[in-house]
C-alpha positions in Angstrom: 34.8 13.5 -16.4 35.6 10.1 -17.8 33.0 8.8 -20.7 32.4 6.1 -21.0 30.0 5.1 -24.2 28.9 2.2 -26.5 30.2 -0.7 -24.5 28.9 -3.7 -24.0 30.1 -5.9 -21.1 29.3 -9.3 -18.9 32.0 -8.8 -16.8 32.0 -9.3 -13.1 32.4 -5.9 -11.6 33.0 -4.1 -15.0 33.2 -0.5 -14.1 34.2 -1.0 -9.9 34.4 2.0 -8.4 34.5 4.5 -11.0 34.0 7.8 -10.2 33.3 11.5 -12.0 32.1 9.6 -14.8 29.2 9.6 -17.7 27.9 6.4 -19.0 26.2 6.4 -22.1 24.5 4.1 -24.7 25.8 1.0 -22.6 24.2 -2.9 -22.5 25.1 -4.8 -19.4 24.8 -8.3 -20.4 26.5 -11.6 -22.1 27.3 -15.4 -21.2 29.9 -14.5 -18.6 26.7 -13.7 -16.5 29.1 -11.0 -14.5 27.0 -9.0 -11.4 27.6 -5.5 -9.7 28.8 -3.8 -12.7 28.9 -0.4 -11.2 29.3 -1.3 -6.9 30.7 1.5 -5.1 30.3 3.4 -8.0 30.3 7.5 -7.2 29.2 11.1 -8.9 28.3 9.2 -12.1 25.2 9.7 -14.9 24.5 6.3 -16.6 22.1 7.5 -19.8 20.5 5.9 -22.3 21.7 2.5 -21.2 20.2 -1.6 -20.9 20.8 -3.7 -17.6 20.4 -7.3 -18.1 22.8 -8.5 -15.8 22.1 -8.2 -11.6 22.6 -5.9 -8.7 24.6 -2.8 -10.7 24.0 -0.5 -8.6 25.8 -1.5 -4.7 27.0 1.3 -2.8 27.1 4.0 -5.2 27.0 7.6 -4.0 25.7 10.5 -5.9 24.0 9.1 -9.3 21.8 9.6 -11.5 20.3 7.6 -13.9 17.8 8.5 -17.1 16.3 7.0 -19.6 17.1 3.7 -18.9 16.2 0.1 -19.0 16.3 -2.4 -16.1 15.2 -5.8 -17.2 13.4 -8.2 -15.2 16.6 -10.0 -14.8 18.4 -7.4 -13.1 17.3 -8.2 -9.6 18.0 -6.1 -6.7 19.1 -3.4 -8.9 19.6 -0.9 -5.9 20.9 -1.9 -2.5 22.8 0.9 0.0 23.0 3.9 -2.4 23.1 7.3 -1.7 21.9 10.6 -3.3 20.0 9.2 -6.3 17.6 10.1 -9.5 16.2 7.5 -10.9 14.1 9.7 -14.4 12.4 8.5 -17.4 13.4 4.8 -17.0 11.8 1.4 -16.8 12.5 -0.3 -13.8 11.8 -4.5 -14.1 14.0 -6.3 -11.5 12.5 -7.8 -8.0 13.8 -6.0 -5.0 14.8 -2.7 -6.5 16.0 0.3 -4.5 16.3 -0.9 -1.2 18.1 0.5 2.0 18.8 3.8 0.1 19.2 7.3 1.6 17.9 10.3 -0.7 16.2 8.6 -3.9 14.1 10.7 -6.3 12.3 8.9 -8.8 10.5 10.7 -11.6 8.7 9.9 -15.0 9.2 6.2 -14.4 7.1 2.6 -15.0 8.2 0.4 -12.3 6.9 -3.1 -12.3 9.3 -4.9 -9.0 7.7 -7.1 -5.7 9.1 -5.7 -2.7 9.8 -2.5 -4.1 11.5 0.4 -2.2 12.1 -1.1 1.1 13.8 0.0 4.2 14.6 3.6 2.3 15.2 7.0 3.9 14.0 10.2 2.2 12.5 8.9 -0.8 10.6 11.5 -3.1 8.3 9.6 -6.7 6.4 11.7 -9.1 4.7 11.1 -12.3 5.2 7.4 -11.8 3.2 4.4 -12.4 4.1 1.3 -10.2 3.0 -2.6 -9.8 4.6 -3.9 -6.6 3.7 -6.0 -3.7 5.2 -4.5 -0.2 6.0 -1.7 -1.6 8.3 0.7 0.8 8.2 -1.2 3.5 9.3 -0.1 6.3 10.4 3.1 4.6 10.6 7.1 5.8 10.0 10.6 5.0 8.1 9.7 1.7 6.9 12.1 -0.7 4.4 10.9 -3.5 3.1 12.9 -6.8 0.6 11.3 -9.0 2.0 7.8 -8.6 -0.5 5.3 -9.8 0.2 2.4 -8.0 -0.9 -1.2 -8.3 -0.1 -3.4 -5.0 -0.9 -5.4 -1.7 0.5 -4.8 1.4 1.7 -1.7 0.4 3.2 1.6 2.6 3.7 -1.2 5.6 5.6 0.2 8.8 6.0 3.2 6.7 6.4 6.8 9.0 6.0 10.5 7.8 4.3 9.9 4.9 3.2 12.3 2.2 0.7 11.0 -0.7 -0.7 13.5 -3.4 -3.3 13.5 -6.2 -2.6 9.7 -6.9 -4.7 6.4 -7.3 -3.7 3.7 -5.3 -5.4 0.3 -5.8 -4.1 -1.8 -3.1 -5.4 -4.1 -0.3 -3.9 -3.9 3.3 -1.9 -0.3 2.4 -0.8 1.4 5.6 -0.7 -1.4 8.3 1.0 -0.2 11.6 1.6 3.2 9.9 2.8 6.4 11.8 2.4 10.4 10.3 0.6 9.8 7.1 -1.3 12.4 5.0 -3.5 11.8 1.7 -4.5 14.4 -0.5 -7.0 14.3 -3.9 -6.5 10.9 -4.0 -8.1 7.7 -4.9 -7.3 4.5 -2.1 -9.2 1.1 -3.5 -8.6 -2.1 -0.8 -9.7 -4.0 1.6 -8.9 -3.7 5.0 -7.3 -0.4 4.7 -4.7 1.3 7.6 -5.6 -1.4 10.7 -3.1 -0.5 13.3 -2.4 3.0 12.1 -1.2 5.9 13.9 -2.2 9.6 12.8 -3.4 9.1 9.6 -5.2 11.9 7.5 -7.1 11.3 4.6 -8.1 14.9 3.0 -10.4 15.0 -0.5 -10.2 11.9 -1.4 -12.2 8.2 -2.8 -11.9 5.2 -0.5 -13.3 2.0 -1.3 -13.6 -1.4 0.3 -14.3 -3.1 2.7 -13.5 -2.7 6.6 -11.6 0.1 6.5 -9.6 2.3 9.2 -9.5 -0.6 11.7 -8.0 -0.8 15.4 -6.2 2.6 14.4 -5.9 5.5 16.6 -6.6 9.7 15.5 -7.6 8.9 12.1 -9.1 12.1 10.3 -11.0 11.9 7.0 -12.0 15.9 5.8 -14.3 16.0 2.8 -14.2 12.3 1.7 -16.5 9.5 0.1 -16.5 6.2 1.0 -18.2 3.6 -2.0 -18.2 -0.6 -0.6 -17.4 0.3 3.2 -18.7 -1.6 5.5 -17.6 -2.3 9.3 -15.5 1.0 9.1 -13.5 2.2 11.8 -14.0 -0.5 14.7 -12.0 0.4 17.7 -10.5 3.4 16.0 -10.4 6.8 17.2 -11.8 8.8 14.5 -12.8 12.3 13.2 -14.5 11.8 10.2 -16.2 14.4 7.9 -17.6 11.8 4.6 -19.6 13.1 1.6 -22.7 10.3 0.7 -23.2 7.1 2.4 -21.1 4.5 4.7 -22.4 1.1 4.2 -22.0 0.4 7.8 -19.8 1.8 10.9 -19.1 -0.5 13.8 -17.8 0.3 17.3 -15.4 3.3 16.9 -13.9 4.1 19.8 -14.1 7.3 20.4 -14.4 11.2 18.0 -16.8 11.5 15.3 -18.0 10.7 12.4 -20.5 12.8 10.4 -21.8 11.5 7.0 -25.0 12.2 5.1 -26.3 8.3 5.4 -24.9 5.2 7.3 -26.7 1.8 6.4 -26.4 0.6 9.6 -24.7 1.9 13.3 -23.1 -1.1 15.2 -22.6 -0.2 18.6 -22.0 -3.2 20.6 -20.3 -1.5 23.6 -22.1 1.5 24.2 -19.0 4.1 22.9 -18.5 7.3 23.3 -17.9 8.1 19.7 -20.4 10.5 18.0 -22.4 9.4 15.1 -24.2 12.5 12.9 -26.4 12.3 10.3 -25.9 15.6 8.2 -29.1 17.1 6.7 
């Protein structure tokens, strides 16, 4: 394995296509202003190490990078990779890990708009994140106590796993397909409108008009604080500890709670509304 340790470098394409190697104690940065230090880049572990400078990581196959810094300047950090850990490391840089196949992420504080997007088999845990969009149009997604501040987040997403994390985010889950919450908190407005098969199992919603125009939404053993105008034109099963502010027009199931301030049922549907004693 080449090493490759205590450089610092602004060149354009500095380490092109290395492979089999370990980069340690590194700074990407300088006046030259050079980009894509390590594009096409393959089997290498960058550790310990400062990215300044923009888009290092192009095409790279089989990496893994820890306990590392990604400055706000280093945009687009991850485009087209393949096989990748991303561990105790500060990501900073709009546009980070996008189109990637295979990315785990653990023990890391993101802070990047349009973070994660059009990704395959992405797996976070132990992560805090700030992002707007975040994995957009993304797949087979696996979350473990990510606290995650957003909008628009989890858009076009399908086959979607979310555990024992706090999302605070307005319009998460639009046009969804195959997601599953567990023990978590959700806080937004307008949450999942235009879902498809979403389950929500043990966990805090919040907000208003949630679970809109969405078809087999399931909620088991949840509580709903500020939700009003829930589940219009949704197909719902819904099981919901305490009080819904109000429910209006669901399309068709359930939904059993132990108060509802107020049933609006302008068309007469066929959905079933129980009080629990």
């Amino acid at each position: 394995m080449k090493i490759i340790r205590d450089i610092v470098t602004d060149e354009e394409r500095a380490f092109y296509g290395i492979s089999g190697a370990l980069i340690e104690n590194c700074r990407f940065e300088g006046k030259a202003d050079g980009e894509s230090a390590l594009k096409e880049s393959s089997d290498i572990k960058v550790v310990n190490s400062d990215f300044v400078l923009r888009y290092p990581f192009w095409h790279t196959k089989n990496g893994v990078i820890e306990n590392c810094r990604l400055y706000d300047t280093c945009r687009a950090a991850l485009w087209y990779d393949d096989n990748i850990k991303i561990l105790n490391s500060n990501l900073g840089g709009i546009k980070a890990v996008r189109e990637c196949n295979d990315v785990y992420i653990e023990c890391c504080n993101i802070v990047s708009p349009e973070f994660g997007w059009f990704n395959k088999n992405i797996v976070m845990k132990d992560c805090t994140v700030e992002s707007e969009y975040f994995l957009l149009h993304s797949s087979n997604i696996k979350l473990y106590n990510v606290k995650l501040k957003g909008k628009y987040s989890f858009q076009y997403c399908k086959n979607v796993e979310i555990y024992n994390s706090v999302l605070d985010t307005k319009d998460a889950f639009w046009e969804t397909e195959n997601v599953t919450v567990y023990d978590s908190v959700v806080n937004g407005e307008y949450l999942a409108w235009y879902a498809d098969n979403l389950k929500l199992v043990n966990c805090n919603i919040a907000g208003t008009q949630p679970l809109c125009y969405s078809n087999n939404v399931v909620l088991r053993n949840c509580t709903m604080t500020g939700c009003d105008l829930a589940f219009e034109k949704t197909s719902v099963f819904a099981d919901v500890r305490g009080k819904i502010d109000s429910v209006k027009n669901p399309l068709k199931g359930a939904v059993t709670a132990n108060q509802i301030g107020e049933i609006i049922d302008e068309y007469n549907t066929p959905c079933k509304i129980i009080i629990k004693q």
